[in-house]
Backbone as JSON Lines, residues from 0, in Angstrom:
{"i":0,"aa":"X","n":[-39.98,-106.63,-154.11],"ca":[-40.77,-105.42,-153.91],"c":[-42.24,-105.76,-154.15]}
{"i":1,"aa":"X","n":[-42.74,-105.51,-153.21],"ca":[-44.43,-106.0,-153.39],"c":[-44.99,-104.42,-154.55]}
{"i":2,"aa":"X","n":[-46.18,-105.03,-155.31],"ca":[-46.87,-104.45,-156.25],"c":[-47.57,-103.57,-155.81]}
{"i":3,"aa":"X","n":[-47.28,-102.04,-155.99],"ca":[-48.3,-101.32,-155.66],"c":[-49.14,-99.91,-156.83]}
{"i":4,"aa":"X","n":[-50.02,-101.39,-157.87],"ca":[-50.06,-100.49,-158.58],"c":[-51.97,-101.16,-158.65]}
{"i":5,"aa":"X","n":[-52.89,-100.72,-158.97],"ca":[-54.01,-101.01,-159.61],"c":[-54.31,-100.1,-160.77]}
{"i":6,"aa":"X","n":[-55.83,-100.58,-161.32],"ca":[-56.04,-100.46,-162.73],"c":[-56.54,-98.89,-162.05]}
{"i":7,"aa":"X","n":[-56.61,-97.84,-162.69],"ca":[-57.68,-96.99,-162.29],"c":[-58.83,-97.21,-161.99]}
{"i":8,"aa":"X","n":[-59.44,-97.88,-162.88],"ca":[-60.83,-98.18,-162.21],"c":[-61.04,-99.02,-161.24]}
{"i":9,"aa":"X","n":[-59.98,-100.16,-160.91],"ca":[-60.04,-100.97,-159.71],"c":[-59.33,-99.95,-158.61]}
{"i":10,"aa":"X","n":[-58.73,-99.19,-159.02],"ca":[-58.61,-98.09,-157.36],"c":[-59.8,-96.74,-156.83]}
{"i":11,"aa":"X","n":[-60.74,-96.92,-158.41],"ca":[-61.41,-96.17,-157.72],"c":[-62.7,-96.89,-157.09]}
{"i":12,"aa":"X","n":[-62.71,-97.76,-157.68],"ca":[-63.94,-98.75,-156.98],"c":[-63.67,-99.28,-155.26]}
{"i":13,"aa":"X","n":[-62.15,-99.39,-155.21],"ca":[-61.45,-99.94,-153.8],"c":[-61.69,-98.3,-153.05]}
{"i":14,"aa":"X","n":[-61.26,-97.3,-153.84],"ca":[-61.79,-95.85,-152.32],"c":[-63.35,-95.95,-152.28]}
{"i":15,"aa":"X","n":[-64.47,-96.44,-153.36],"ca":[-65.41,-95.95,-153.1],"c":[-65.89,-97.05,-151.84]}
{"i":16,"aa":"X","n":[-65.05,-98.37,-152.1],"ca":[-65.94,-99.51,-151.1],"c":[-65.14,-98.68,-149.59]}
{"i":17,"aa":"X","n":[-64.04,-98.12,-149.39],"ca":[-63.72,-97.94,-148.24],"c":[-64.19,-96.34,-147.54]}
{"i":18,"aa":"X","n":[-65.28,-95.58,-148.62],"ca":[-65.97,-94.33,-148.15],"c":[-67.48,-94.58,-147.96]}
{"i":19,"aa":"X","n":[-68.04,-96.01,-148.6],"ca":[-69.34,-96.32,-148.46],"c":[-69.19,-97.18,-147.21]}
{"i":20,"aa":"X","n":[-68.19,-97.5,-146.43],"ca":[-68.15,-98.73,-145.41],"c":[-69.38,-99.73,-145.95]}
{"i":21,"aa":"X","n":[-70.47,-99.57,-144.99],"ca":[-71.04,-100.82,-144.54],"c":[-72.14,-100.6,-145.63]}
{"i":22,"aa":"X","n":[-72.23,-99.61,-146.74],"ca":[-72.98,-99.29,-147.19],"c":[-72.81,-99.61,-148.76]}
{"i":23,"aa":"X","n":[-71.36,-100.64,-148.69],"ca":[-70.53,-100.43,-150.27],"c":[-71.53,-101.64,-150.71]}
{"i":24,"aa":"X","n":[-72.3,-101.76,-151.4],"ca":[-72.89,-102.51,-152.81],"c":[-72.98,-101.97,-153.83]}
{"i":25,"aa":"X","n":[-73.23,-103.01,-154.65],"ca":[-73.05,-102.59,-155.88],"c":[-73.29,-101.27,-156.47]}
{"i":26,"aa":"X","n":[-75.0,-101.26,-156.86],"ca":[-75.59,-99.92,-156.84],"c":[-75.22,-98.6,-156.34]}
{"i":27,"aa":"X","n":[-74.51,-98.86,-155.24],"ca":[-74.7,-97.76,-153.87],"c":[-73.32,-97.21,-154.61]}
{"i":28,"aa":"X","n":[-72.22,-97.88,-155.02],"ca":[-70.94,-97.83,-155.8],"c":[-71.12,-97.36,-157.04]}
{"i":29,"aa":"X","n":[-71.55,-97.38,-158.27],"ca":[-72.65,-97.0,-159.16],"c":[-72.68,-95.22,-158.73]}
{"i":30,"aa":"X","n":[-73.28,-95.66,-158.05],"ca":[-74.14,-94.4,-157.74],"c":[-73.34,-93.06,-157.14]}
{"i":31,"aa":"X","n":[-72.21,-93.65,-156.39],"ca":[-71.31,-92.81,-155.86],"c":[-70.32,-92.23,-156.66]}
{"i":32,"aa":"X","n":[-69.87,-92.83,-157.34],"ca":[-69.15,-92.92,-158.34],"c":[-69.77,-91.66,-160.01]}
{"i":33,"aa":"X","n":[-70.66,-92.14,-159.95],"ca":[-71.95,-91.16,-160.77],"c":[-71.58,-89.25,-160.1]}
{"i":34,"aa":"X","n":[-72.53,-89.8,-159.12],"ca":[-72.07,-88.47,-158.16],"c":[-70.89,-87.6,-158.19]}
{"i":35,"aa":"X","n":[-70.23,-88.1,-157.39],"ca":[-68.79,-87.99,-157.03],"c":[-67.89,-87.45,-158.41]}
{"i":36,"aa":"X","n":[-67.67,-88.41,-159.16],"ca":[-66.8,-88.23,-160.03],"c":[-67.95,-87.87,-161.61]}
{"i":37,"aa":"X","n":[-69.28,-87.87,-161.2],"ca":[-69.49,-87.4,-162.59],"c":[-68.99,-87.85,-163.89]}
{"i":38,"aa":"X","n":[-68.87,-89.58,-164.13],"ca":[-68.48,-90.23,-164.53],"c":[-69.66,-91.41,-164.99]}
{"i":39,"aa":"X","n":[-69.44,-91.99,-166.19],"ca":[-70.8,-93.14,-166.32],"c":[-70.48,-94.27,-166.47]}
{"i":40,"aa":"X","n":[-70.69,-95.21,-165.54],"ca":[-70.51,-96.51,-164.96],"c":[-71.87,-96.92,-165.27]}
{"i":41,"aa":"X","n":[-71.05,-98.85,-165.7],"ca":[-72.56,-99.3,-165.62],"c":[-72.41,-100.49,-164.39]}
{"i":42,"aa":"X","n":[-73.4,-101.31,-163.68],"ca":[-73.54,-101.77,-162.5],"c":[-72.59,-103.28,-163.05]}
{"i":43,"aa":"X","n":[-72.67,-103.74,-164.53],"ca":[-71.7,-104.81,-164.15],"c":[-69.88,-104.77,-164.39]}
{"i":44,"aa":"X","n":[-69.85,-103.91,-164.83],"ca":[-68.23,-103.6,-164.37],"c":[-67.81,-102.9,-162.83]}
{"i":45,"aa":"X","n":[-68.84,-102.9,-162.0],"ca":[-68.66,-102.56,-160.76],"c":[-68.36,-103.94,-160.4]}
{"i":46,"aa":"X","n":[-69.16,-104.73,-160.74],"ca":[-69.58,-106.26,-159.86],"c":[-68.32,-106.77,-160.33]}
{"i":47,"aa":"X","n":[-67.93,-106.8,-161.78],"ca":[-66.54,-107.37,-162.01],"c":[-65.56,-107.3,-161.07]}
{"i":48,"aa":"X","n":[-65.4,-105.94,-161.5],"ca":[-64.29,-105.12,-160.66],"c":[-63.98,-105.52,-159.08]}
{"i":49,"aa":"X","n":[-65.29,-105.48,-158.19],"ca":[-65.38,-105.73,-156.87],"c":[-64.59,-107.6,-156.69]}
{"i":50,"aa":"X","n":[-65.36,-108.23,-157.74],"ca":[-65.14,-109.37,-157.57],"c":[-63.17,-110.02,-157.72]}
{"i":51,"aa":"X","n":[-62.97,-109.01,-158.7],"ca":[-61.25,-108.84,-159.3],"c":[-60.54,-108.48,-157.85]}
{"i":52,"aa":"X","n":[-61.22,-107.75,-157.12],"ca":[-60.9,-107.05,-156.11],"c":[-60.87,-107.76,-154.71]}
{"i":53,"aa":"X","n":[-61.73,-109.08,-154.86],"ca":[-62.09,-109.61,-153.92],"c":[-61.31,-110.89,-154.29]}
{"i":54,"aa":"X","n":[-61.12,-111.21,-155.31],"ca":[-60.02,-112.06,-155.59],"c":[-58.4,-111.82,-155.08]}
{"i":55,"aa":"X","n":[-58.19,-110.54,-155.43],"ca":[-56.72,-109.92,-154.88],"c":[-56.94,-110.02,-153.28]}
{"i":56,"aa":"X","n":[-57.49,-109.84,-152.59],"ca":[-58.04,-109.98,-151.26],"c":[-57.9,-108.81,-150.66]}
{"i":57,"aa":"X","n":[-58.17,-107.4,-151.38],"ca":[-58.4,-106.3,-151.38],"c":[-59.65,-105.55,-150.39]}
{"i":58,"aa":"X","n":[-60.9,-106.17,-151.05],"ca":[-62.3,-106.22,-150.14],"c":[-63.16,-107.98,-149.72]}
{"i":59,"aa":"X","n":[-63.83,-108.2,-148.8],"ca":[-64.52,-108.84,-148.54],"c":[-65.64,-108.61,-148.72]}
{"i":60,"aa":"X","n":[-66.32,-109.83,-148.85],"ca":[-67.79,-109.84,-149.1],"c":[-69.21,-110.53,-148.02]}
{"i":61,"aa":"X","n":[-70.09,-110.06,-147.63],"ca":[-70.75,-110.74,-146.87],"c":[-72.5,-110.34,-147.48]}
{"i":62,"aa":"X","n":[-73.35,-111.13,-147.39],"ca":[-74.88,-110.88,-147.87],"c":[-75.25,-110.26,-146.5]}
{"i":63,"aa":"X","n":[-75.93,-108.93,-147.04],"ca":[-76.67,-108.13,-145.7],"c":[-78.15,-108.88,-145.78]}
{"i":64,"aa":"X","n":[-79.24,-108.31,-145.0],"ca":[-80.27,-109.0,-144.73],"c":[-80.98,-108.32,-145.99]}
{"i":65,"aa":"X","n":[-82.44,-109.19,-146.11],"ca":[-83.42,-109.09,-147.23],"c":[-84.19,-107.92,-146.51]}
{"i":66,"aa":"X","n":[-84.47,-106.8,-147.66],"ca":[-85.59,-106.29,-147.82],"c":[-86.76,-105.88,-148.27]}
{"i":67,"aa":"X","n":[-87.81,-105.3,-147.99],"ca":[-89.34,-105.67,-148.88],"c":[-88.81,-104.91,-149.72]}
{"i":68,"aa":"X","n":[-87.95,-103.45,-149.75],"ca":[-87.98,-102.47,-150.72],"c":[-87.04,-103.48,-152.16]}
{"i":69,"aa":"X","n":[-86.43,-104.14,-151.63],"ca":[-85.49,-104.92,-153.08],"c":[-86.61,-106.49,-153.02]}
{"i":70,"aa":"X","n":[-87.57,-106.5,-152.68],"ca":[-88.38,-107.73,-153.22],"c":[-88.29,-109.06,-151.92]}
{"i":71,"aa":"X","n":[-87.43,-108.31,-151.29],"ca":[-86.82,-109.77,-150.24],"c":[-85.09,-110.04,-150.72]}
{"i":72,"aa":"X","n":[-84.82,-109.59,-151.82],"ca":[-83.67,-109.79,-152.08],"c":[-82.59,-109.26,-151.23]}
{"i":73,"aa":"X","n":[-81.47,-110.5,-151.18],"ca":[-80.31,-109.41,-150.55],"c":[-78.91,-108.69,-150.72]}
{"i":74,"aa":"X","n":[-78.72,-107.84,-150.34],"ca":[-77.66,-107.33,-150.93],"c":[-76.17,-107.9,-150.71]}
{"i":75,"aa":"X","n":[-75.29,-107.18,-151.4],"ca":[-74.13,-108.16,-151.07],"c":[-72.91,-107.41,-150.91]}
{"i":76,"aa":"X","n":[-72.48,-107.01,-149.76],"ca":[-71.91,-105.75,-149.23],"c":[-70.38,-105.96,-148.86]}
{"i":77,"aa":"X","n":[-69.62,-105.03,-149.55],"ca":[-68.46,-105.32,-150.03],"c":[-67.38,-104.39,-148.5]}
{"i":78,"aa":"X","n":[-66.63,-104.77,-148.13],"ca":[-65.74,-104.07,-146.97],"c":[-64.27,-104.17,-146.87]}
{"i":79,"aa":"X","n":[-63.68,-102.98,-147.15],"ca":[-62.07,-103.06,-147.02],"c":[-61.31,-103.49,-146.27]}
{"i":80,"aa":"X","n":[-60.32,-104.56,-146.63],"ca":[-59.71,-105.33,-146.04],"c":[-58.01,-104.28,-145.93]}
{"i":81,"aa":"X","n":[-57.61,-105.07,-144.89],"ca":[-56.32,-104.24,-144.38],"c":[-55.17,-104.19,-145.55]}
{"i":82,"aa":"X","n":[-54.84,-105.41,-146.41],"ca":[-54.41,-105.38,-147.34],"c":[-55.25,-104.08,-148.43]}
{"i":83,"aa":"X","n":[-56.16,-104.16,-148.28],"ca":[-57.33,-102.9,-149.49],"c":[-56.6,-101.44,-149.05]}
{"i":84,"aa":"X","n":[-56.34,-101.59,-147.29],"ca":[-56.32,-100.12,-147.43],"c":[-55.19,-99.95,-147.67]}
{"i":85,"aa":"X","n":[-54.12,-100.85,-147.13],"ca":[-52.59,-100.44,-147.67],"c":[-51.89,-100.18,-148.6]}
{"i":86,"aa":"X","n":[-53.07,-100.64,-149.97],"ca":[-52.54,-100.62,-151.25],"c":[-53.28,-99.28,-151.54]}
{"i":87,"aa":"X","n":[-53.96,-98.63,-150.98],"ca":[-54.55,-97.12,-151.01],"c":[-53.73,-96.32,-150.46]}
{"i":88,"aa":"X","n":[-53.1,-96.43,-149.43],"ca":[-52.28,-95.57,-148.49],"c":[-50.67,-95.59,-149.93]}
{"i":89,"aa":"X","n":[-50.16,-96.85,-150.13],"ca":[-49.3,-97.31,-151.01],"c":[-49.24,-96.04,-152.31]}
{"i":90,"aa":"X","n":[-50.25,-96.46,-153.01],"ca":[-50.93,-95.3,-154.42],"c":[-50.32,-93.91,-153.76]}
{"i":91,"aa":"X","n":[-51.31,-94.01,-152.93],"ca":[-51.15,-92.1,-152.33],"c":[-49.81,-91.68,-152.01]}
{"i":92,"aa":"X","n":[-49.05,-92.14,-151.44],"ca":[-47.93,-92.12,-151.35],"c":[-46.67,-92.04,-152.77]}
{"i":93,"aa":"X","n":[-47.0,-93.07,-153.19],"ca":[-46.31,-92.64,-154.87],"c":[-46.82,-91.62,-155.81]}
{"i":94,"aa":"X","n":[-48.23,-91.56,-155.26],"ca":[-48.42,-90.2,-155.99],"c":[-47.97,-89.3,-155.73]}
{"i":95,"aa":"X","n":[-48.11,-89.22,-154.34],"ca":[-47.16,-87.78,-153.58],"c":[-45.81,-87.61,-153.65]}
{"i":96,"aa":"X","n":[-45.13,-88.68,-154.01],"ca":[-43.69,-88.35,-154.69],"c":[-43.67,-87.84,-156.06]}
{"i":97,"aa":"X","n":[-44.31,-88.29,-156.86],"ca":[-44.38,-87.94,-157.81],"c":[-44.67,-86.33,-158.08]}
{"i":98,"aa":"X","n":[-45.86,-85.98,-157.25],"ca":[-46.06,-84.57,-157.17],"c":[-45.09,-83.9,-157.11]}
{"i":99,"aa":"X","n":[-44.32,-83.97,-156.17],"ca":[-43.28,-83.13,-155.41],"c":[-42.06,-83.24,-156.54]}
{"i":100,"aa":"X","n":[-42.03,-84.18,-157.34],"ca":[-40.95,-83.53,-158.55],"c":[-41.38,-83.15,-159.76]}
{"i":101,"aa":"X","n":[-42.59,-82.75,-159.39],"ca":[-43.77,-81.75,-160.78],"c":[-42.32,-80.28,-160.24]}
{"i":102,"aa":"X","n":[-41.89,-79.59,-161.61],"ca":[-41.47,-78.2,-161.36],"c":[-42.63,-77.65,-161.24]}
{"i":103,"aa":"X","n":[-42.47,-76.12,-160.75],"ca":[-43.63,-75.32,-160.24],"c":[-43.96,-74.77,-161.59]}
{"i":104,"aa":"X","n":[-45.0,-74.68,-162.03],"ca":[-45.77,-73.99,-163.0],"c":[-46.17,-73.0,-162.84]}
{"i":105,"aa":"X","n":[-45.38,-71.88,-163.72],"ca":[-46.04,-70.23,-163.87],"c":[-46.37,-69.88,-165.21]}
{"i":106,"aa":"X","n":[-48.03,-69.38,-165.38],"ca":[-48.59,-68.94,-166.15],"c":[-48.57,-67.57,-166.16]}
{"i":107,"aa":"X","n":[-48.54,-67.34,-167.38],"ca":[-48.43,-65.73,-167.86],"c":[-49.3,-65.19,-167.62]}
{"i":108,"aa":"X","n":[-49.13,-63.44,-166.97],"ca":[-50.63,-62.96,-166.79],"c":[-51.09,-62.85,-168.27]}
{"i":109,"aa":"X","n":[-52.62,-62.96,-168.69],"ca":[-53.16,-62.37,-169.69],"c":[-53.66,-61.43,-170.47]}
């Protein structure tokens, strides 16, 4: 039976690289993540994470071009691999079983 489990934080870093597409770096991940989940991340457990991630062969990595606004520096832009998304589709799916044998919850009026 293949593994379909990640850390929480390595599955949420894997939806954010596959909702930022071409836009997933570091920062930009950071930042979404901030947003989004209203949560406080710092930029090198993203880079870990991505890299943990890129080891599993989850996302790929490629350097985008230099710009004046980052000094000339370039970024290094992370993209979901078919294995990345299957183990997302995978999650969602066991979650959704799981749901479905939650009993229904009724709260008392007050």
């Amino acid at each position: 039976m293949e593994k379909t489990y990640l850390g929480e934080f390595e599955e949420l870093v894997l939806t954010m690289v596959g909702i930022l597409r071409e836009e997933a770096y570091g920062n930009a991940i950071v930042n979404e993540i901030r947003g989004r989940m209203e949560r406080e991340v710092n930029l090198s457990a993203v880079h870990v994470t991505l890299y943990r991630l890129e080891d599993k062969g989850y996302v790929k990595s490629s350097m985008g071009g230099a710009t004046a606004i980052r000094g000339g520096r370039r970024k290094r832009i992370f993209t979901i691999t078919n294995a990345g998304l299957n183990m997302l589709h995978a999650i969602q799916e066991k979650r959704m079983e799981l749901w479905k044998l939650l009993p229904q919850l009724k709260f008392a009026d007050l």
